[in-house]
N, C-alpha and C positions, 0 to 999 in steps of 0.2 A: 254919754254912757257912764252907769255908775261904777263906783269900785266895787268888787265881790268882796262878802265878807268872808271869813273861813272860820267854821267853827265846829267842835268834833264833842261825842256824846256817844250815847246809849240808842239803841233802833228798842223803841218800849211798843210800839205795834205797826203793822205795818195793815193798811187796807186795798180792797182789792182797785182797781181801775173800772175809773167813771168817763164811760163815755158820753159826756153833755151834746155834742150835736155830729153832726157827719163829718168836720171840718174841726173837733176841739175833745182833746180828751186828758184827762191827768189821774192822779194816783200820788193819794198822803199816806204818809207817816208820821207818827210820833219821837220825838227825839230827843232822850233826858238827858239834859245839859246840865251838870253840877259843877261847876265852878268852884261855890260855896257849897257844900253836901248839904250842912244848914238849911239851906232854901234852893233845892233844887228847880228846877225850870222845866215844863214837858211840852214841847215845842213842836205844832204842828205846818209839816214842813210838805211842800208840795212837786211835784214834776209832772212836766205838761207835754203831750205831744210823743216826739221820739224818745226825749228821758224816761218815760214810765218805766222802759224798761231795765233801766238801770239796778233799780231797786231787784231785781228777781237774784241777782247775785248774792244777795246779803238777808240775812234773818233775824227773826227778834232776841234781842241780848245782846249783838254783834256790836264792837266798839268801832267808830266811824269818823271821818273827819269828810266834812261835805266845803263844797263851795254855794254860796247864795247869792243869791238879790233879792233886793227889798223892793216888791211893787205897790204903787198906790193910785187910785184913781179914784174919780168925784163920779156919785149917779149922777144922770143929766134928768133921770124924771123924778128922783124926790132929793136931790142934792146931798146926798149919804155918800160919805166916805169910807172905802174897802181897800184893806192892806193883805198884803200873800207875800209871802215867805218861797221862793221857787227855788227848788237847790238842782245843779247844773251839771255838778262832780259829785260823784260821791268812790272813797276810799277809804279801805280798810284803815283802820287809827292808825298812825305811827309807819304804815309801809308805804310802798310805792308802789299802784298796781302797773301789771302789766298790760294793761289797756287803758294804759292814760289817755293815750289818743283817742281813743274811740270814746273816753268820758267828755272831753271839752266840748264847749258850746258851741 
């Protein structure tokens, strides 16, 4: 199991929920991470399954601190590698929600 990373931003759009098959669905956002204002970052960030609905909480503008993992896997029919960003928590910047529990993985 990897470590989560934690990293907090700007919600710069949020998109609606992708139902890919009967059995798999998710929902991105966009999420601008300025660390450096200089060279901002606009990070698209994913949740899958029961997290989509996470996101219904919060809107664009909203300042956020999310928890992630980094997933990567190899295609097996043209050998291409694919990275996803899946974020697991998500809370308001800086507070503590009251539905921590109900955000963990």
């Amino acid at each position: 199991m990897s470590t989560p990373i934690e990293i907090s931003g700007v919600i710069e759009e949020i998109f609606p929920e992708q139902v890919i098959s009967d059995r798999f669905k998710k929902r991105e956002f966009i999420l601008l991470h300025a660390p450096n204002p200089d060279y901002p970052e606009h990070i698209k960030v994913e949740l899958v399954q029961d997290k989509c609905d996470l996101l219904d909480k919060y809107k664009k503008g909203q300042e956020v601190d999310l928890s992630l993992n980094l997933k990567g896997r190899m295609s097996e029919s043209n050998g291409n590698y694919y990275n996803t960003i899946q974020c697991w928590r998500i809370m308001p910047s800086g507070g503590d929600s009251d539905d921590e529990e109900e955000n963990l993985f």
